[in-house]
MDTraj code that builds the backbone (N, CA, C; nanometers):
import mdtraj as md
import numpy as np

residues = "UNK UNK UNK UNK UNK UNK UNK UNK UNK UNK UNK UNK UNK UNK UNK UNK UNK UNK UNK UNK UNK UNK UNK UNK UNK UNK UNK UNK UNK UNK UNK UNK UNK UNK UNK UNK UNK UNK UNK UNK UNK UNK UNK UNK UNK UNK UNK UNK UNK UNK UNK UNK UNK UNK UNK UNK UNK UNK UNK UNK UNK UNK UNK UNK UNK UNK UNK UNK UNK UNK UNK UNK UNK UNK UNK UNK UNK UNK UNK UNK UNK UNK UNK UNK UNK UNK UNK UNK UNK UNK UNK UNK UNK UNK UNK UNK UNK UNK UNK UNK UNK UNK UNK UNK UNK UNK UNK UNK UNK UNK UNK UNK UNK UNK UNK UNK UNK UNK UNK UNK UNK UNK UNK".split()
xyz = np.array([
    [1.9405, -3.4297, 2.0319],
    [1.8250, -3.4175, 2.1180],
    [1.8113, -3.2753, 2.1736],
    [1.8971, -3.2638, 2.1504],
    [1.9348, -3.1015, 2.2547],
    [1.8924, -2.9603, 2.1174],
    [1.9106, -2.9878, 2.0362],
    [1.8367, -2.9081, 1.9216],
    [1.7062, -2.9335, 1.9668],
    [1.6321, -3.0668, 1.9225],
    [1.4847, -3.0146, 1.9213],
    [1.4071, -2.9391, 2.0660],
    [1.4845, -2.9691, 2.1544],
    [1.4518, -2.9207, 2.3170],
    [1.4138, -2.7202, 2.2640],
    [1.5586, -2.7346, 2.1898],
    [1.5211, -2.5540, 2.1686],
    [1.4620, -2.5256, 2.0402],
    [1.4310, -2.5873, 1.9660],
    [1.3564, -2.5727, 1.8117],
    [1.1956, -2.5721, 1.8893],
    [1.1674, -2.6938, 1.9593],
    [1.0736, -2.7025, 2.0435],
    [0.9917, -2.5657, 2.1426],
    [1.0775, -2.5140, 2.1913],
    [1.1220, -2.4500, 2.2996],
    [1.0649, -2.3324, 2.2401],
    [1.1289, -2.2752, 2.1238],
    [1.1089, -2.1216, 2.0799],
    [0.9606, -2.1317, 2.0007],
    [0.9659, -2.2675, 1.9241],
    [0.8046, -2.2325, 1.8600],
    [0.7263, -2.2617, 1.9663],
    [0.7549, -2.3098, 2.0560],
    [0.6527, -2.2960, 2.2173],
    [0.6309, -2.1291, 2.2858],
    [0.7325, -2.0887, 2.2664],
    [0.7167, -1.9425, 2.3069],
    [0.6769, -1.8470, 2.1683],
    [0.6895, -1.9262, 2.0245],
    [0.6231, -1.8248, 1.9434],
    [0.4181, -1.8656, 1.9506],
    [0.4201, -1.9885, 1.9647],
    [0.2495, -2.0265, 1.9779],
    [0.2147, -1.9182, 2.0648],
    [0.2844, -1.9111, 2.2156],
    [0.2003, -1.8472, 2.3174],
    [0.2857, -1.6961, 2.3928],
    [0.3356, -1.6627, 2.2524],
    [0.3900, -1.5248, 2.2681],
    [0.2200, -1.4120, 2.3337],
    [0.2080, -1.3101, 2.3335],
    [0.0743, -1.2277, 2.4027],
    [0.0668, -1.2180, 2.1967],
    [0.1483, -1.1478, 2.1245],
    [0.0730, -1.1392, 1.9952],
    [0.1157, -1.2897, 1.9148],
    [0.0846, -1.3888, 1.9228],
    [0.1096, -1.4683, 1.8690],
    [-0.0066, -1.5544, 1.8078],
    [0.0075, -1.6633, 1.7265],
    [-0.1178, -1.6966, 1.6610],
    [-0.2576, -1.7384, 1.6933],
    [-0.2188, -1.7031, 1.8412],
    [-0.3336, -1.7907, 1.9422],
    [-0.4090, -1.6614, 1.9428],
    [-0.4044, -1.5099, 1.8920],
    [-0.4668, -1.4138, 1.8890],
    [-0.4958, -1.3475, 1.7976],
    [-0.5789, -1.2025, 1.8025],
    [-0.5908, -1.1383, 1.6503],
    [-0.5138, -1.0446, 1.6726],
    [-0.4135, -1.0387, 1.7441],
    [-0.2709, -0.9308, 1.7152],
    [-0.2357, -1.0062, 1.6203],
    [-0.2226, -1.1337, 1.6135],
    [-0.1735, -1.2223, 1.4869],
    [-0.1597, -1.2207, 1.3545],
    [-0.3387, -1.2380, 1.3840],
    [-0.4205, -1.2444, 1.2381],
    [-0.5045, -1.1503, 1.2072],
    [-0.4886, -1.0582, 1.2593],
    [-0.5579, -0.9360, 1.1709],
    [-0.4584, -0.8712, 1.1113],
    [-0.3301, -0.8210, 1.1252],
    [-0.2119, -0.7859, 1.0836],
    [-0.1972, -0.9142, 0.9033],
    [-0.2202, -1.0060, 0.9151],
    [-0.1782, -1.1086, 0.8291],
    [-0.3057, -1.0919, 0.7221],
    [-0.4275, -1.0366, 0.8108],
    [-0.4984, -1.0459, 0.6945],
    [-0.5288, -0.8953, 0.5985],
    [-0.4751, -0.8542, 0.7028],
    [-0.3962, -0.6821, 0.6424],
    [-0.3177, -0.6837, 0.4988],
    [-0.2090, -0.7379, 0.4977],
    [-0.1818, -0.7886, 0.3619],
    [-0.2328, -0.7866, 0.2572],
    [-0.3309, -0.8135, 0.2893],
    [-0.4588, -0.8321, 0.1557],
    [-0.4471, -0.6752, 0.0885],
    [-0.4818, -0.5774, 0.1898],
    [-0.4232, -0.4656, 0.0923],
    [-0.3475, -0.4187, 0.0663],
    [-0.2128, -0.4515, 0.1339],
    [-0.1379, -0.3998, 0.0440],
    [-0.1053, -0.4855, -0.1128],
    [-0.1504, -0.6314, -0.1017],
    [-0.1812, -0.7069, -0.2974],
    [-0.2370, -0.5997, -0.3425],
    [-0.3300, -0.5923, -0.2481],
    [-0.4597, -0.4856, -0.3652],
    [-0.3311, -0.3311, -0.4482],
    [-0.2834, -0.3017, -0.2894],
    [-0.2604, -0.1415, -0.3559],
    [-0.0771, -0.1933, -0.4571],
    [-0.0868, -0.2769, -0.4215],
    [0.0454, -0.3477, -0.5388],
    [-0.0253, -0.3760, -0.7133],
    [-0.1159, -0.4259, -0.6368],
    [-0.1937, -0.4403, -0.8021],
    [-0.2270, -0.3427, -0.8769],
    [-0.2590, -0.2432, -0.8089],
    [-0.3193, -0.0923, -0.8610],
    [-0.2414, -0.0289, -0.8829],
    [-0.0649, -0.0695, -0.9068],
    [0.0133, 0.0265, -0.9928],
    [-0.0232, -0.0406, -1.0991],
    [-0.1134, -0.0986, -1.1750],
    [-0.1063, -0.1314, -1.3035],
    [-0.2192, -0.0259, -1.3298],
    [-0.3151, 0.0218, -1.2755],
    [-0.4225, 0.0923, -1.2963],
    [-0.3190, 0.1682, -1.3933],
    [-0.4299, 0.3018, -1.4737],
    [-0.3830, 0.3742, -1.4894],
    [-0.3872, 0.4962, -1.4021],
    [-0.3249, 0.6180, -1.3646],
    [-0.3259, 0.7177, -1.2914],
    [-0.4792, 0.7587, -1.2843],
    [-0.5229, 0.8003, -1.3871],
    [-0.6704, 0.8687, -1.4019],
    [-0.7551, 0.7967, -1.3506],
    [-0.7001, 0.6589, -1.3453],
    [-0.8360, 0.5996, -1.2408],
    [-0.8498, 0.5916, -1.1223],
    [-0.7779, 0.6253, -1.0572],
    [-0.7503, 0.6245, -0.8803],
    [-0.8137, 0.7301, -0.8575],
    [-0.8469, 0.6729, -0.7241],
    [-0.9537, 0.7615, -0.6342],
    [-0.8285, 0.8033, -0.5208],
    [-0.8316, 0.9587, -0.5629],
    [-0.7778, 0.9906, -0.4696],
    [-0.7936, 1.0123, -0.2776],
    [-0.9446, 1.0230, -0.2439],
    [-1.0157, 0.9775, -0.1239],
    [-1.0041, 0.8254, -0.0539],
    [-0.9533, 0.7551, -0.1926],
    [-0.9320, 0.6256, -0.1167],
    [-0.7768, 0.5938, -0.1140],
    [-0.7205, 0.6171, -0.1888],
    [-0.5977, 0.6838, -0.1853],
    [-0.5467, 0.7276, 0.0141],
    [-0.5887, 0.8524, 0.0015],
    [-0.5423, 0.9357, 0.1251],
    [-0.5595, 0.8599, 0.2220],
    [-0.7125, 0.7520, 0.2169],
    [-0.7493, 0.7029, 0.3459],
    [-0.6191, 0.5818, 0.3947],
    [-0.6353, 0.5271, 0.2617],
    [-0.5157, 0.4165, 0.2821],
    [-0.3867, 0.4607, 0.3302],
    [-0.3221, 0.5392, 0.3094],
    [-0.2288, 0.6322, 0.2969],
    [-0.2438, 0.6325, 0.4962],
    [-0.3420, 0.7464, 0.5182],
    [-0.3412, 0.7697, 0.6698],
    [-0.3829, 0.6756, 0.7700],
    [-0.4670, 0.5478, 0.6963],
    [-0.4748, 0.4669, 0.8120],
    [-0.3351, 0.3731, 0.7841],
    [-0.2185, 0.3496, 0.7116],
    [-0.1251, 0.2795, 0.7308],
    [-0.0202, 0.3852, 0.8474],
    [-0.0142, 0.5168, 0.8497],
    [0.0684, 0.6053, 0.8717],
    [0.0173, 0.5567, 1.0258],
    [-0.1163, 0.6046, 1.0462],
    [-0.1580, 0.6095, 1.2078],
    [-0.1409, 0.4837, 1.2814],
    [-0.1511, 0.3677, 1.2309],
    [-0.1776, 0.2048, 1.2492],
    [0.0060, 0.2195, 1.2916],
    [0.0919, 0.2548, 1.2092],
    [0.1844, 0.2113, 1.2287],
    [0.2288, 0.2922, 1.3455],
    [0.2147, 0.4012, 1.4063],
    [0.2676, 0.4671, 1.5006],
    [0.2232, 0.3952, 1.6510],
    [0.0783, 0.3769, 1.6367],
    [-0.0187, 0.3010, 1.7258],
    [0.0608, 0.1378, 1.7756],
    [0.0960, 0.0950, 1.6716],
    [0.1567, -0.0771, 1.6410],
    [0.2704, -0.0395, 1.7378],
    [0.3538, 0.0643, 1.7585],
    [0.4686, 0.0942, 1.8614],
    [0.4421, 0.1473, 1.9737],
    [0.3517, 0.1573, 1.9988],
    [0.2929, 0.2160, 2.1610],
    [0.2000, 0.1279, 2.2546],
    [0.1729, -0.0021, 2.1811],
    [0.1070, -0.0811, 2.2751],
    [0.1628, -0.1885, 2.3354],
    [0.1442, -0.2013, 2.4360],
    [0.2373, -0.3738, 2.4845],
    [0.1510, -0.4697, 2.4275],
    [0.2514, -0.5953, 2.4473],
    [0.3609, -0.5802, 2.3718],
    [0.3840, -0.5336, 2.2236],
    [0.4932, -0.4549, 2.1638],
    [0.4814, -0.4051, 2.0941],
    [0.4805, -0.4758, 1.9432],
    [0.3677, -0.4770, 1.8499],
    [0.3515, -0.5713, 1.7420],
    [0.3775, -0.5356, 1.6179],
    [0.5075, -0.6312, 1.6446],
    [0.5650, -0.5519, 1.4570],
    [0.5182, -0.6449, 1.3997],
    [0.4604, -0.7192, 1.3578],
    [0.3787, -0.7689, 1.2568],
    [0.3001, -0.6608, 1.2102],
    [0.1871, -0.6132, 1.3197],
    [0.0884, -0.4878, 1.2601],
    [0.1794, -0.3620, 1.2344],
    [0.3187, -0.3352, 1.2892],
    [0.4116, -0.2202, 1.2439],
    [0.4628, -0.2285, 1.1003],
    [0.5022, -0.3697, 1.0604],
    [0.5073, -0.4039, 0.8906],
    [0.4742, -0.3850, 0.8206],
    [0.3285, -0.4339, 0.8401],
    [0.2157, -0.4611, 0.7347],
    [0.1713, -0.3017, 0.7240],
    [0.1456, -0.2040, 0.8308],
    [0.1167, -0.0667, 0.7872],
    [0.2368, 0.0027, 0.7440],
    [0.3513, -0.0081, 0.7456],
    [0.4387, 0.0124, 0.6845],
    [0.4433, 0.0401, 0.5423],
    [0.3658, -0.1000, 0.4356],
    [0.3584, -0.1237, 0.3553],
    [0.2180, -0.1117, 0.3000],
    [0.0991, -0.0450, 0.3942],
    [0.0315, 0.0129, 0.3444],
    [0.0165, 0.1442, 0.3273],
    [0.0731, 0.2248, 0.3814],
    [0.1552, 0.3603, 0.4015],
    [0.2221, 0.3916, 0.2912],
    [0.3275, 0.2855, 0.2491],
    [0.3801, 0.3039, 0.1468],
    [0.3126, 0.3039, 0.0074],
    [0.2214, 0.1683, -0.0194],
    [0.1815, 0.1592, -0.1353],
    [0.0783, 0.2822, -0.1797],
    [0.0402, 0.3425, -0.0654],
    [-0.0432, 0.4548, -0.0722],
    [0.0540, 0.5549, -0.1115],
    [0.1455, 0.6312, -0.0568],
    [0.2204, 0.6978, -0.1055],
    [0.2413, 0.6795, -0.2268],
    [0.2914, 0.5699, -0.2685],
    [0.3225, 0.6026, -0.4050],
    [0.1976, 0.5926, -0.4985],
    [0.0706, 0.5809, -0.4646],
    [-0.0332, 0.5522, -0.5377],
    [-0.0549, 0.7076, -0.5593],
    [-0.0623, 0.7715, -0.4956],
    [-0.0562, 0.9477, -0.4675],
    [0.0158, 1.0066, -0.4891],
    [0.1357, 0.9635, -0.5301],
    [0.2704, 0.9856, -0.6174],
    [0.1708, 1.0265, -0.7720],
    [0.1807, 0.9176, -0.7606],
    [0.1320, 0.8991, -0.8751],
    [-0.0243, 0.9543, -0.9760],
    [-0.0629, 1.0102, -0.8844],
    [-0.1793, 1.0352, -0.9198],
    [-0.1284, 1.1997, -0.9242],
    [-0.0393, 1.2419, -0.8230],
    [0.0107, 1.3950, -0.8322],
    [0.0640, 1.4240, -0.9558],
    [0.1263, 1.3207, -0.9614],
    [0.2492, 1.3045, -1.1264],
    [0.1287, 1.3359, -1.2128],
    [-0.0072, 1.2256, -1.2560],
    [-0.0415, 1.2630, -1.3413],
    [-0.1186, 1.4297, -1.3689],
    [-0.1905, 1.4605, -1.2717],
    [-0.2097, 1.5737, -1.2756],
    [-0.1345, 1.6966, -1.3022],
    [-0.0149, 1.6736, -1.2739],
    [0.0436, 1.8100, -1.2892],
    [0.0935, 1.8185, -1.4514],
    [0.0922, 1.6515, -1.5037],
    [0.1779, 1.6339, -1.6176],
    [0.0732, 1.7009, -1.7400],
    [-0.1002, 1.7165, -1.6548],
    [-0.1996, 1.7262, -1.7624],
    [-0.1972, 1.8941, -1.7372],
    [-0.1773, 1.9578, -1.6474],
    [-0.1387, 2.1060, -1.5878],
    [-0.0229, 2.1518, -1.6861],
    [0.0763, 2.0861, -1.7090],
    [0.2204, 2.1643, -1.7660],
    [0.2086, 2.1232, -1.9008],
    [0.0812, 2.0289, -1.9412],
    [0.0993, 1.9891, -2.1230],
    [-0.0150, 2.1186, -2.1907],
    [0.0381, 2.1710, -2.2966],
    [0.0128, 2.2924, -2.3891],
    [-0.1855, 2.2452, -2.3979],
    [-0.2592, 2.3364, -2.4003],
    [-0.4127, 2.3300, -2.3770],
    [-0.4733, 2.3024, -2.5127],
    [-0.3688, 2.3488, -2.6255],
    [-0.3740, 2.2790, -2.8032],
    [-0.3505, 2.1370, -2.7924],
    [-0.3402, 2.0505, -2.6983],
    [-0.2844, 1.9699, -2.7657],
    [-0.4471, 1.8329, -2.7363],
    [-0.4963, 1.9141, -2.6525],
    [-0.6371, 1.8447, -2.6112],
    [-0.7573, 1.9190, -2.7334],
    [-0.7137, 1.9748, -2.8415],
    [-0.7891, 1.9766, -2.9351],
    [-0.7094, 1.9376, -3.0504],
    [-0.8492, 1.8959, -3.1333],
    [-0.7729, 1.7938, -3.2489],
    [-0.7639, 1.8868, -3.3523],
    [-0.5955, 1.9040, -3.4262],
    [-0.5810, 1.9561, -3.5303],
    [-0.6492, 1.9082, -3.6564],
    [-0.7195, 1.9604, -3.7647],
    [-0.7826, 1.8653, -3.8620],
    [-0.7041, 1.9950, -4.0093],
    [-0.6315, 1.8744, -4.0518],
    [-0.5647, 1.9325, -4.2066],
    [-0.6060, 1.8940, -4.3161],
    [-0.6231, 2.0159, -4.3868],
    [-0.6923, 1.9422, -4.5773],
    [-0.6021, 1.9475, -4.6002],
    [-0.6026, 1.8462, -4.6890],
    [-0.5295, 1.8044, -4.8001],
    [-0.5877, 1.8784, -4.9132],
    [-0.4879, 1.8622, -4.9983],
    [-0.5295, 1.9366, -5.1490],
    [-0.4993, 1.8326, -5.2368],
    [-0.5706, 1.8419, -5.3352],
    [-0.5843, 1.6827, -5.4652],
    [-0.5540, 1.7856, -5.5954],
    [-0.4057, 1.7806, -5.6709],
    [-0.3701, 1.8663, -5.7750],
    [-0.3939, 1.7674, -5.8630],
    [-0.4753, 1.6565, -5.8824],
    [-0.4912, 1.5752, -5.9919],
    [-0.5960, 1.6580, -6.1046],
])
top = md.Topology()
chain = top.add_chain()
for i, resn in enumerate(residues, 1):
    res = top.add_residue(resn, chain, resSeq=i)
    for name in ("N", "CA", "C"):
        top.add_atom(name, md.element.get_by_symbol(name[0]), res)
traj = md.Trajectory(xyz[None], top)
């Protein structure tokens, strides 16, 4: 009996925590998520297709969100997580997009024109 008193007890204080589900400290953080699927999915893109403007934005609103998420009472690591991991997936989306550029910068400028060889017919 004495278990459920405190099983009871703590999801009573997680319902009516100040960020808890009874608010959108909650659920806007949860529905945040959503991009980082998105920017998880978009390592399948290829490099050349990323927008780097949307890129950066993602990138700086996970960076700023997350600094913000530690300075407000109470302090909400749910929204400190989730920009965490949009911060990140941006980073490396911009990783990646640096990678490809430089890789098209350091490859020989012959190799983006097409060699065309005759053949010779000694029949």
């Amino acid at each position: 009996m004495a278990a459920n008193a405190v099983v009871s007890s703590r999801f009573q204080r997680f319902i009516n925590h100040p960020a808890g589900p009874k608010t959108v400290h909650f659920w806007a953080p949860v529905m945040k998520w959503g991009l980082v699927i998105a920017g998880i999915s978009d390592l399948k893109r290829p490099p050349e297709s990323l927008s780097v403007s949307q890129t950066c934005a993602l990138t700086a609103t996970g960076l700023i969100w997350s600094r913000y998420s530690t300075q407000i009472i109470p302090v909400n690591y749910t929204l400190l997580s989730v920009n965490i991991f949009v911060a990140g997936t941006g980073l490396t989306q911009m990783y990646r997009i640096w990678n490809y550029r430089r890789s098209l910068k350091s490859s020989p400028e012959s190799s983006s024109e097409t060699l065309v060889v005759k053949s010779t017919d000694s029949s």
